[in-house]
N, C-alpha and C positions, 0 to 999 in steps of 0.2 A: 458224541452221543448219536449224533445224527448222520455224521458223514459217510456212512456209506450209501448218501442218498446220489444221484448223478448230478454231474459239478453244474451242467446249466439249469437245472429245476432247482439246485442250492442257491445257485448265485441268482435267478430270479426271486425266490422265497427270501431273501435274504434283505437283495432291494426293497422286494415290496412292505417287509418287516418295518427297513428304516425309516420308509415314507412314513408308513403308519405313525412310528413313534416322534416322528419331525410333526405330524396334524396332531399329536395328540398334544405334546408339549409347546410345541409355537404357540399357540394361542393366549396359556398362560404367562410365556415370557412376556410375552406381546402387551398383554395387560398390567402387570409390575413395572414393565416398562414405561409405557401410559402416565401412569400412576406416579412413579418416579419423576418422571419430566413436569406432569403439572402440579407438582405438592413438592417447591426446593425447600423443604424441612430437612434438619440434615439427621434427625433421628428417620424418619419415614424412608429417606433416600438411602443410606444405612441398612436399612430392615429391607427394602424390595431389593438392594444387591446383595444381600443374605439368601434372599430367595433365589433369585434369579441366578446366581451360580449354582444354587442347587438344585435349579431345570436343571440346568449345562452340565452339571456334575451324575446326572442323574441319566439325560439322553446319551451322553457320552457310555455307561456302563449299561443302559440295555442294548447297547452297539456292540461292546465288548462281550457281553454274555451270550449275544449272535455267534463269535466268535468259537465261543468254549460250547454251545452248542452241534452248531453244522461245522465245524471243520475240527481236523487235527495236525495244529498247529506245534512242532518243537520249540519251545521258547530258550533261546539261551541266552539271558537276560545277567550281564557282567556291571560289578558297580552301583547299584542300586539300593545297597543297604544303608548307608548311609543318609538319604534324601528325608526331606520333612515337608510336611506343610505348612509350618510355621517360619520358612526361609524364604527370603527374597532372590530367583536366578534369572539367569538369562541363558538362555537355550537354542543353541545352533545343530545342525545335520545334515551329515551328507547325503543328495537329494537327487533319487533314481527313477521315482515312479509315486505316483497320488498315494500307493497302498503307504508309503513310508509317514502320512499323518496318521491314518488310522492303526498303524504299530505303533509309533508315538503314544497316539493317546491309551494303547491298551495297558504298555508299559508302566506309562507315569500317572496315570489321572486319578489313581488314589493315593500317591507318593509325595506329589510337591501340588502347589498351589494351579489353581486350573489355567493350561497353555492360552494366553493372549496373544496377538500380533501387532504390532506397529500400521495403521493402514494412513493411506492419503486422505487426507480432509475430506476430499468432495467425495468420499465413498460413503460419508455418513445421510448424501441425499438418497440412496439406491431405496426403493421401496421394500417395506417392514423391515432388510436387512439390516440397514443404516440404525434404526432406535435399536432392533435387538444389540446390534456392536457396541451402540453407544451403552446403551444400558448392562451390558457385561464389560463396562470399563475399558475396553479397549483404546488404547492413545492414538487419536487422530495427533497425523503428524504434521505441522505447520513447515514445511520444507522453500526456502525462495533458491531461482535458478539463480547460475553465473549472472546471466543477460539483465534478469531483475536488481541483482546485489552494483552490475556497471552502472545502472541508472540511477540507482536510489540507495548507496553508501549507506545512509541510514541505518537498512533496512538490517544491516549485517548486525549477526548475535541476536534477533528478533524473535528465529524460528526455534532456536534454543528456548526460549525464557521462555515462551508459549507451552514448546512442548512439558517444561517442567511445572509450569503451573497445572497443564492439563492433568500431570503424573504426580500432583500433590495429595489425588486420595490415595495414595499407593505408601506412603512414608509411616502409615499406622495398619495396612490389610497386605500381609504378603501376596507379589504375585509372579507371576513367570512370561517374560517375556520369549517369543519363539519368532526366528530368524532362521532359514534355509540362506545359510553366507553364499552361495555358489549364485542363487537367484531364481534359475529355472533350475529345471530335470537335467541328469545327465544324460548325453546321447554321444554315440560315436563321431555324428556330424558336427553338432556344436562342440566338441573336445577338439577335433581338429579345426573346425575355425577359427579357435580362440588360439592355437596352437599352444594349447595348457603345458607348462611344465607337470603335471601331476600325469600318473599312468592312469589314476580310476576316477579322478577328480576333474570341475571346470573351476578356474582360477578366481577363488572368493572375492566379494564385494565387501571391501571394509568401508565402508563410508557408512550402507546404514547404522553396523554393529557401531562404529564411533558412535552415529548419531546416538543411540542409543545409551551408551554409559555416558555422553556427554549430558546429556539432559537426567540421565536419572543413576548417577556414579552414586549419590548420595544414599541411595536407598540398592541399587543393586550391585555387588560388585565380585559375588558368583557365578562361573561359567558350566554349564552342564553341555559338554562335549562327544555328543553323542555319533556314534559310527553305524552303520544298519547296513548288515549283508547280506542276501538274500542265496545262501549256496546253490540250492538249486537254479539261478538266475532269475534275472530281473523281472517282478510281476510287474501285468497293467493292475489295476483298480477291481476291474472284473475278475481275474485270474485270483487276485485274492478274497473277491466276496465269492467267488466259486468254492473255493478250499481247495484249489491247487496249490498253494502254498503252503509247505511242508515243514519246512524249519526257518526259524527268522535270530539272525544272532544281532546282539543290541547292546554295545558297549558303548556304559556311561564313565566319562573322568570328569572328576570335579578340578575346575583350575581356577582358584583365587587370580584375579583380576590384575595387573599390579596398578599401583595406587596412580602413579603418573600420569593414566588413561583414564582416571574417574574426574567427571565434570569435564573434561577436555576440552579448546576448541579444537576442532577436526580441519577447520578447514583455514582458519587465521593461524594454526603454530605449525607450519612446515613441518621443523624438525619432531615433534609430539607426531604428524603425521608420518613420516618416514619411520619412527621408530613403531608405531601400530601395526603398520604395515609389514615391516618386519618381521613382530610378533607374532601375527594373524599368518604371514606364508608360514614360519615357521611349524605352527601349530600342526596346518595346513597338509605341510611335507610327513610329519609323525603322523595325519591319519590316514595317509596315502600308504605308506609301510603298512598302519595296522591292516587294509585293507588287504594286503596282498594277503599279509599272515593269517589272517581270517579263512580267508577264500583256500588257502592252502591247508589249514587245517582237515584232518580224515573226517 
């Protein structure tokens, strides 16, 4: 509608848009939030995450209507019909550039249950961020090193039981758990210092995704296998709130989990791990093909 306005007077209007809707909505999470924490009634506590997903549900789509606004984007969106909100997944992607969340979320965030992350404990102290995460459910991960596990035996299978108690509201409210398997962005530099078997990929990190079906196999055991290619190449952040980006192709496969990886230990059953690990390269190698096939397409 708008984009034939100039791409940095877009992509400024476009920031200063999101801020606005970040001061307009913060507050009100912020408050449910509040609210949620000092009233553990579990009907109350229930009702403000009804709400507060649907700030998040809600900030996220006047982001997206930015979108179908100032730019024009081709969407070539493969696999998607399928998807529900009433399903439990877990959701991994191959990971180029910051624009590949907010594709993400423009793709799915009416589709399946709204994208969560896995974060480290001490991130739920970060000021206001830390209640809003907490209060949009998101699973702090109780994670102990090697160095912790040599000293105190104990300790081992702890970080599991934690995280699955943490993920007990999840067994009755579907939700989606979101993991970039690679870790960081791809770049030319980090590919070759990893010396990656993959041509377009860096060499995934299965330990969290274990973590992850380890602690919550029970409740999720859907993979949403998402690929995102950018033909025109690779946007930053900017280049896509400017509406320099033209076409975005975005193939989802759904892969049933297999059952021997749900609840897993990851780190006490060797062979469970070798064989994940196996599964995950394999996966891995098939999105490195579709990649090329993507990019070669006219």
């Amino acid at each position: 509608m708008l984009n034939f306005l100039p791409a940095p007077f877009k992509g400024v209007l476009v920031l200063l848009l999101i801020v606005l809707n970040t001061v307009i909505f913060l507050p009100f999470l912020l408050l449910f939030a509040i609210v949620k924490l000092l009233l553990p009634v579990t009907m109350i506590r229930k009702g403000c995450t009804i709400v507060i997903n649907g700030i998040a549900w809600y900030w996220i789509g006047f982001n997206n209507t930015l979108v179908r606004i100032f730019h024009k984007v081709e969407w070539d969106v493969r696999g998607a019909q399928a998807l529900s909100k009433e399903h439990w997944y877990f959701v991994t992607c191959n990971h180029q550039s910051w624009a590949d969340i907010t594709a993400m979320q423009f793709v799915l965030n009416s589709k399946i249950p709204l994208l969560k992350f896995f974060l480290k404990k001490e991130l739920i102290w970060v000021p206001l961020l830390g209640i809003a995460w907490w209060a949009l459910d998101f699973p702090f991960m109780h994670r102990h090193t090697k160095a912790q596990l040599a000293k105190r035996p104990e300790l081992k299978g702890k970080d599991i039981e934690a995280t699955k108690a943490a993920c007990e509201k999840f067994r009755y409210t579907p939700v989606t758990i979101f993991n970039f398997m690679e870790g960081t962005r791809f770049t030319p530099e980090k590919h070759q210092r990893q010396n990656s078997p993959y041509k377009n990929l860096l060499k995934p990190k299965a330990g969290g995704t274990a973590f992850v079906f380890g602690a919550m196999g029970e409740m999720i055991h859907t993979m949403l296998d998402v690929t995102i290619v950018y033909p025109g190449g690779t946007p930053g952040i900017w280049d896509y709130m400017c509406g320099r980006v033209t076409k975005i192709i975005v193939d989802i496969r759904t892969r049933e989990v297999p059952a021997q990886f749900l609840g897993m230990d990851y780190e006490g059953d060797r062979e469970k791990r070798v064989e994940f690990q196996r599964w995950i390269s394999g996966m891995w190698a098939e999105k490195d093909a579709l990649i090329d096939q993507l990019k070669k397409q006219p």
